[in-house]
C-alpha positions as CSV (number, residue, x, y, z in Angstrom):
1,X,-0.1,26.3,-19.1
2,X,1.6,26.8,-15.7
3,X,2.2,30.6,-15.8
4,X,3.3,30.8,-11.8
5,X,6.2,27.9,-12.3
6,X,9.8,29.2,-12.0
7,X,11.1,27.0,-14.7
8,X,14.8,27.5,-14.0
9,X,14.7,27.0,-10.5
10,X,12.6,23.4,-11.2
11,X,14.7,22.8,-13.7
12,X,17.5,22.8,-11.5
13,X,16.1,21.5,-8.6
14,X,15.6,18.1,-10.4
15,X,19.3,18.2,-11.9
16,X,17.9,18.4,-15.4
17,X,19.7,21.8,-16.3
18,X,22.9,22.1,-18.7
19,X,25.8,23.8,-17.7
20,X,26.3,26.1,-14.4
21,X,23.5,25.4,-11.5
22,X,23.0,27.4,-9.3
23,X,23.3,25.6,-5.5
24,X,21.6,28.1,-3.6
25,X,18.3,27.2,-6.0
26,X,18.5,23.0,-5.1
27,X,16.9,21.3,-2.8
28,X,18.9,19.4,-0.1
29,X,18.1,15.6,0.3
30,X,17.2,15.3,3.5
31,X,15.8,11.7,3.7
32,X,18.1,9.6,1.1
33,X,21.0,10.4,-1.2
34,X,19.2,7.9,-4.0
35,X,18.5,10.1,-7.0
36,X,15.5,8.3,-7.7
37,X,13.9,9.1,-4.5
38,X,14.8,12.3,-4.5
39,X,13.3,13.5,-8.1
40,X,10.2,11.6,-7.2
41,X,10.0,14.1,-3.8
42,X,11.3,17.1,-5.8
43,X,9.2,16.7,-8.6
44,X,5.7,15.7,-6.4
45,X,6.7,18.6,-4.0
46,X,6.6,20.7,-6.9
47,X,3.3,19.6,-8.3
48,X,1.9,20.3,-5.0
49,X,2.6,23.5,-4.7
50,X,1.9,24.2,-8.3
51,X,-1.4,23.1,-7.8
52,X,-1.6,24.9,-4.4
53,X,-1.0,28.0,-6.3
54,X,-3.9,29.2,-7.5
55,X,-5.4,29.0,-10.7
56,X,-3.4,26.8,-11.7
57,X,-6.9,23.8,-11.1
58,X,-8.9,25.9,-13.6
59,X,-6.1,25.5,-16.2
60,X,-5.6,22.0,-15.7
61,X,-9.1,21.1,-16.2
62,X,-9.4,23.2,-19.1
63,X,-6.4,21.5,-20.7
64,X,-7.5,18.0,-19.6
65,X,-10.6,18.7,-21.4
66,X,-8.9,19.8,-24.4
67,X,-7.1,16.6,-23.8
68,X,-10.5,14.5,-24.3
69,X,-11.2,16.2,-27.6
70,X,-8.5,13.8,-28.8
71,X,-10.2,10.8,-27.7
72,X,-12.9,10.2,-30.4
73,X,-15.5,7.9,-29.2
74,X,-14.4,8.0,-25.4
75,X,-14.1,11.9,-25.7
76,X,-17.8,12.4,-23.0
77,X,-16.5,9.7,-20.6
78,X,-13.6,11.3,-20.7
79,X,-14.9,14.8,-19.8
80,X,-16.9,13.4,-17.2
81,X,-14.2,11.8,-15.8
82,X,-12.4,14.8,-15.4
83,X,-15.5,16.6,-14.4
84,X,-16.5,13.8,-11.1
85,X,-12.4,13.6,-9.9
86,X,-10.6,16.4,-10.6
87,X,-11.6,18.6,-7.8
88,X,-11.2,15.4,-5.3
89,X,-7.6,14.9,-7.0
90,X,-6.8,18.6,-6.0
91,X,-8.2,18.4,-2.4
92,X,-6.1,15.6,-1.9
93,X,-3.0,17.1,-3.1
94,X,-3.3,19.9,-1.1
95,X,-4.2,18.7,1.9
96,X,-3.1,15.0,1.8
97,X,0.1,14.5,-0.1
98,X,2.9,13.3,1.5
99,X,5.8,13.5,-1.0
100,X,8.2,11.2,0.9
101,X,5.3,8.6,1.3
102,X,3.5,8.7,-2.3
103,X,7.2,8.4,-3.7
104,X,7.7,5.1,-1.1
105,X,4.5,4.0,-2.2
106,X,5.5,4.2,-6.1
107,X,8.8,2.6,-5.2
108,X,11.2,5.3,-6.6
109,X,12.1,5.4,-2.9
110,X,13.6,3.0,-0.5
111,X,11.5,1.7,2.4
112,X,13.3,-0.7,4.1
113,X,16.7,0.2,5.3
114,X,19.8,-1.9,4.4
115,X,21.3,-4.5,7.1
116,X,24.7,-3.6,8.7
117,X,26.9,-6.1,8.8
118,X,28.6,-5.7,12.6
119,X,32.0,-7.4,13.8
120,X,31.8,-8.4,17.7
121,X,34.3,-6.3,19.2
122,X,36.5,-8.2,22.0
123,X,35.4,-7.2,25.5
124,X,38.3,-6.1,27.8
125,X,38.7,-9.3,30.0
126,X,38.5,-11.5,26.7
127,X,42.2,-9.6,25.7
128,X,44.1,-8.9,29.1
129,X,44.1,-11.7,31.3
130,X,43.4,-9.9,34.9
């Protein structure tokens, strides 16, 4: 279905490959070192610039569509589902998507940031007597 997706480097990219990886292919966390954070980013920046690749919408609807063919009684509504919101859903991912935010949003990343627990440090005059 996706005919423009490298599926080595994805595949190593998300850590999912067996055996040697190659580290010039991965993407560098940049945010968080939380594995689930980073696969939801790796794998929604991925979709996004699948689907900012081209044909890849006309496939998609075509194999959504297919999809509803499955559906029996609900197969119409679901055409016409896909139909009214598929071309929104594809705007939005290529011009709104945030991958760092949708993942927050989700919660397979971390939005509030751990407290540090601080020890006073002694001032100067507290230790030498002057």
């Amino acid at each position: 279905m996706f005919t423009n997706v490298n599926k080595d480097s994805f595949c190593n990219e998300i850590s999912a490959c067996g055996g040697d990886t190659n580290d010039n292919n991965m993407v560098t966390p940049s945010v968080t070192d939380d594995p689930s954070c980073n696969f939801c980013v790796t794998v929604v920046t991925n979709i996004k610039d699948i689907v900012s690749g081209g044909p890849t919408e006309l496939e998609v609807k075509y194999f959504v569509e297919d999809a509803c063919h499955y559906l029996g009684s609900f197969e119409n509504e679901c055409v016409s589902l896909a139909d009214e919101y598929l071309d929104s859903l594809f705007a939005y991912i290529r011009q709104s998507l945030q991958p760092q935010k949708f993942c927050q949003s989700i919660g397979a990343c971390n939005t509030t940031v751990a407290a540090i627990q601080t020890n006073r440090v002694a001032d100067i005059s507290e230790v030498v007597n002057i």
